[in-house]
Each structure stands twice: as C-alpha cells, then as structure tokens.
N, C-alpha and C positions, 0 to 999 in steps of 0.2 A: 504494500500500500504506500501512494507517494505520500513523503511527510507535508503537513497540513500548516504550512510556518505563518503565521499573525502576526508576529511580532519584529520590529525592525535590531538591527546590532547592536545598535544602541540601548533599544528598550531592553531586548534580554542582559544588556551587560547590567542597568540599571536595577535589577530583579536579582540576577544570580553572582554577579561580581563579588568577591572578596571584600570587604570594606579598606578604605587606606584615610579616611578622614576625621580626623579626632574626636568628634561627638559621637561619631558613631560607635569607634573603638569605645570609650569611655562608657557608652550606656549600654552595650551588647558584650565586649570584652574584658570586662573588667571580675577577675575572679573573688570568689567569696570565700571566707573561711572552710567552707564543708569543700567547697573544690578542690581548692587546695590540699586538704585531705585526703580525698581522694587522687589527686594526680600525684602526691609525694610515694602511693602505695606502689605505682610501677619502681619496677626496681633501675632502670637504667635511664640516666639523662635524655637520650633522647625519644625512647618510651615517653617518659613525663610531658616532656615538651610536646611530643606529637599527640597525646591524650587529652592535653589539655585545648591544642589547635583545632581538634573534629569535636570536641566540647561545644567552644566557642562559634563554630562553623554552624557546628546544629542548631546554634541560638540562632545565628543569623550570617549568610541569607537562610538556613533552614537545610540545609542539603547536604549531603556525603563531598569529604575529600574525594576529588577523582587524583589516579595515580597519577605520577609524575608533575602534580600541578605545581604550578611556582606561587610561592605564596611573596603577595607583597613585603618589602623590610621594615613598612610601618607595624603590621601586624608582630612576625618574630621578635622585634624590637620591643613592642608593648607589653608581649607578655611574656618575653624574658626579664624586663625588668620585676614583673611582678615576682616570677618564680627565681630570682636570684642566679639566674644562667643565662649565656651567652647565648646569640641567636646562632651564631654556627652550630650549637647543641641539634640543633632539625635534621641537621643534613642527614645524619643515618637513620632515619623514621621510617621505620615501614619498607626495608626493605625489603619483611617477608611479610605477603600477602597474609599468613595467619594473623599478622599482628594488626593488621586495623581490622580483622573480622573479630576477634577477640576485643578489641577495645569496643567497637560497634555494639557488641553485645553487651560490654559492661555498661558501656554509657545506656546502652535502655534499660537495664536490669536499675541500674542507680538512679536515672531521672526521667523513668516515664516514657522515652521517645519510643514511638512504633512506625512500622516502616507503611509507604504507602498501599495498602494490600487489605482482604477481607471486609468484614462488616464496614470494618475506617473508612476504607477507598469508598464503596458506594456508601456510606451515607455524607460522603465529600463531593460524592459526582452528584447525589442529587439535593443536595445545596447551591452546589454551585449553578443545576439546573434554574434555582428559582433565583439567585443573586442576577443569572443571564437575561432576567426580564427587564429589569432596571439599569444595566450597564450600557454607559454610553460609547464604550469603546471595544476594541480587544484590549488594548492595555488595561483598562480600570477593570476589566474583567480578568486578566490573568495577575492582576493587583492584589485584589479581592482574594483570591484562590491562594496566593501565596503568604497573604497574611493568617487566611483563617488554618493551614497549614502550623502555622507557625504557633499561635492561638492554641490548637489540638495536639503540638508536641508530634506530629505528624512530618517525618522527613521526606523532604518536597520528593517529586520522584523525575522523571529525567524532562529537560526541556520542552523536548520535542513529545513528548508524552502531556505535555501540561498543554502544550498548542493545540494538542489534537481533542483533548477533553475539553478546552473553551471554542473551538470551532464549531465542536459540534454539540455544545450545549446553545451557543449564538444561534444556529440554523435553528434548534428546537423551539427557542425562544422566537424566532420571529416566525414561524407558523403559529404560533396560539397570536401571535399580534395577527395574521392573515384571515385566519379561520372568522376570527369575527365578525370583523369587517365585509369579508363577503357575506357569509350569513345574514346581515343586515337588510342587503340588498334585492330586493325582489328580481325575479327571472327577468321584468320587463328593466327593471334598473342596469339590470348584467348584461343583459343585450344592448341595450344603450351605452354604454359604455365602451364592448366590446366593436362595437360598431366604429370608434373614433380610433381603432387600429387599421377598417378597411376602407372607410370613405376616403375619398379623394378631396381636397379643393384646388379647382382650376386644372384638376390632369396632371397634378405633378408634386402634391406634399398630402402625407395622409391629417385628416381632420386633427388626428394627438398632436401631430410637428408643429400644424399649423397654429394650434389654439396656444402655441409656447412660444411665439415666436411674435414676443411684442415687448413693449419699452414706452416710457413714458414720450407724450409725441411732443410735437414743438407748435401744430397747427391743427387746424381744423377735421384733417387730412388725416392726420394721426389720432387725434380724437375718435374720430368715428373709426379707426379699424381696432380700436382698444373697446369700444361701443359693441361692435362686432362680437368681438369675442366674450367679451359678458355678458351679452344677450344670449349666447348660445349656452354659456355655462348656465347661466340661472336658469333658461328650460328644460335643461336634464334632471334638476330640482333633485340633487342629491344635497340631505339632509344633513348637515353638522354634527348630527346626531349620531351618522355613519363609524365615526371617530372616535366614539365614546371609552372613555379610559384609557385611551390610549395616551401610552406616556410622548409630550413634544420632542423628542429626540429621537424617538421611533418615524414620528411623524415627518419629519425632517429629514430623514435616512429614505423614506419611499419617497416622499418628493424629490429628491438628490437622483433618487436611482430614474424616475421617471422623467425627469430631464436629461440621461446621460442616454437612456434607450432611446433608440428608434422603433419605430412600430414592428418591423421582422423580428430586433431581440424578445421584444415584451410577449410576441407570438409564441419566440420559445420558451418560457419558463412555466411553472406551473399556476393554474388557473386561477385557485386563489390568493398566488403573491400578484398574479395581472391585477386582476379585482383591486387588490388593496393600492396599489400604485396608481389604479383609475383614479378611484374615488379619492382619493390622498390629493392625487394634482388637479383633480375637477375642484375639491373643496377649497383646495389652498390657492389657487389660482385666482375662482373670485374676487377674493378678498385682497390677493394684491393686485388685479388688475383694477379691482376698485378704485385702489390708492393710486393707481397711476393716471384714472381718470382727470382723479380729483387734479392730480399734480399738474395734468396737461392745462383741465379749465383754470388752473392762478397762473400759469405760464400765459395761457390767452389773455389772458385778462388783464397781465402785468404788461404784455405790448400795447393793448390798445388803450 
C-alpha cells in the first residue's frame, strides 16, 4: 500500500524532532529524584546515560530511540550535567540490540508506558475518529493525536503509520459532513443541482464554471451579469438550512474544493461529496455575490 504522507518536512520534524531548545529541555528533560534512582540502578555509565535518554524521549516527542540516531549536544549536554557524567558517556549505548529492549521494558514496567497496540490503539483510533470532525487541518489533526499519545503514556508509533490513521480518519470524517447534507436535499433539489455540471451557457462553459466566474463590476455592465447570477442562484432556492451544523471550516474546504473542480472532476467523485460541494457553492455564492452587488451599486454611484 502506497504511504499516505499529510504532513510536510517540516511539520513532521516539528512533531517528532528531538528537542534542542531550552524550555523545552527544562520542562520535559529535567530528571526527578525517583529517576534518578532509577537510572543510577544500571550498572555501566553508558547504560545510565542511555536509560535515562529513551526516558526523557518517551516524555517527549513521545517515541522510541531509532538506532543509530544522532542525538542533539544540547540534549547529552543537559542531562549529563544533571547525572554528573560526560556527554561522551553515550557513545557506547546500545550497542547490543538487547539492551534498549531491556530498558524499553523497564521503562514501562516502572512508569506506565504501553506500546501503540490492542484495546490502547483502537480506543486511540476511534478518538481520534471523533477529534477528525472538528480538525481544521492534517497538522492540528496529527497534533491532537500526538498529544493525547503523550497524555495516555502511549508510545507514538511510526510516522508514517500516524499519516495513515489521520488520512483516513479525515476521509471518515468528511462523509458524515457529506451524508447530511445531501440527505437534506430533495430528489428535485439533487437534480437541480446536478444539472449545473451538464448545462451549457453560450456552447462553451458549463452552468457550475459559469455561475463562479464573477467579481465585483465597475458598470452597469457588470452589475447586471452579477444580477444574472443571483437571480439564478436564488431560484434553485437551496435553503441555508442545507448547512446545518456544519462546522465553517468544513464549509470553507467544499467551497475551496468547488472552485478548484471543473465540472468533469466533480462528475468523478462520489455522489454525495458532489451534492455537498453543490449546495456548499450555491449557498455561499449568494451571499457573496450579494456583496459584490452591493459593492458595484456605491462604485456606480460614487462616479456619478
């Protein structure tokens, strides 16, 4: 299956990156008496040092050392000061694979962490389902996810595994926004609608292109083809009501997508995201061609 990536370089480095900036080390890195305790019990320097690194790791970002990774010199630095030893103490850490699955298990055995897996993972995936109704982004969405990870002591699980669970919680979530909305709509309303993907105006733009392809006028000229076009929208007389609950950044996202389509894409997707992307740009369209009317009569009106 191809991977399903949402998120830009940037953003995942923003998420999973190692920390190197001093509040943050200070408020996630900073060890506690019982820690320390525990990280003095390994017996070898860099046993300690590296026990105490996938500690602090698991605090935050939340996720397993991967082998060979380079850890920043702000971090060795921060918390060699604490434990009394040099940051070169790291370098032999884990050079046998037992030993971070041995620490791994200590650390959950001592504070709680569970890995992402069983009853945890689904009742994280269908959280995350209901977080996806409200989220206005992929990022605020794999935000979310990564916090309440963090929250439930819950070690994140691989990137691309988190892209894949907010992709397709995002899709889930915008069919229950679709479903509605056409539901709403009587057979005669869906055909109407459907109809502004096959009509023509003038033999050469379909009725959808056309009724988007306006701007505040300058004349009379202009006035009336803005006229034009909200005369037609208000006799399709789709109700505002069409809308209902629906959160504005939802709203905002089909109108986006409704202005990017041409009448062939919006043919190919499925029925009730067309519906919802109608009715989305018929409602919202009104209202700002309204305002362009207005804006064109004090234009008129400031000429003459």
């Amino acid at each position: 299956m191809p991977r399903r990536q949402i998120l830009s370089d940037r953003q995942r480095a923003a998420l999973f990156d190692l920390p190197t900036d001093e509040a943050t080390l200070l408020r996630h890195y900073t060890l506690a008496d019982d820690d320390i305790e525990h990280i003095r019990s390994r017996r070898r320097a860099h046993n300690r040092f590296g026990f105490a690194l996938q500690l602090c790791v698991f605090r935050y970002p939340g996720r397993l050392l991967q082998p060979g990774e380079v850890i920043p010199s702000e971090i060795t630095e921060f918390l060699a000061a604490q434990l009394g030893m040099a940051p070169e103490d790291l370098a032999d850490y884990a050079h046998r694979a037992e030993t971070r699955r041995e620490h791994l298990a200590d650390l959950r055995e001592i504070y709680g962490y569970k890995m992402f897996s069983g009853q945890g993972a689904r009742d994280l995936k269908t959280w995350l389902e209901r977080e996806a109704e409200t989220a206005r982004s992929s990022l605020d969405l794999a935000r979310r996810f990564v916090e309440q990870c963090r929250q439930t002591q819950t070690i994140l699980p691989g990137v691309s595994v988190i892209e894949r669970l907010c992709a397709d919680a995002l899709v889930a979530a915008e069919r229950k926004i679709d479903s509605p909305i056409a539901d709403r709509l009587s057979e005669t309303k869906q055909s109407q609608l459907g109809s502004l993907l096959t009509e023509l105006v003038d033999e050469r733009v379909s009725r959808f292109v056309w009724l988007r392809q306006f701007e505040v006028g300058q004349n009379s000229a202009g006035a009336s083809r803005l006229l034009d076009r909200l005369e037609f929208l208000q006799a399709l007389e789709i109700p505002t009501e069409t809308l209902y609950k629906v959160p504005p950044h939802r709203i905002a996202r089909l109108r986006r997508q409704g202005e990017r389509y041409f009448a062939d894409g919006l043919r190919d997707i499925s029925s009730d995201r067309r519906l919802a992307i109608l009715a989305v740009c018929v409602v919202e369209w009104q209202a700002t061609i309204a305002d362009a009317v207005v804006e064109t009569h004090d234009r008129i009106f400031g000429k003459t």
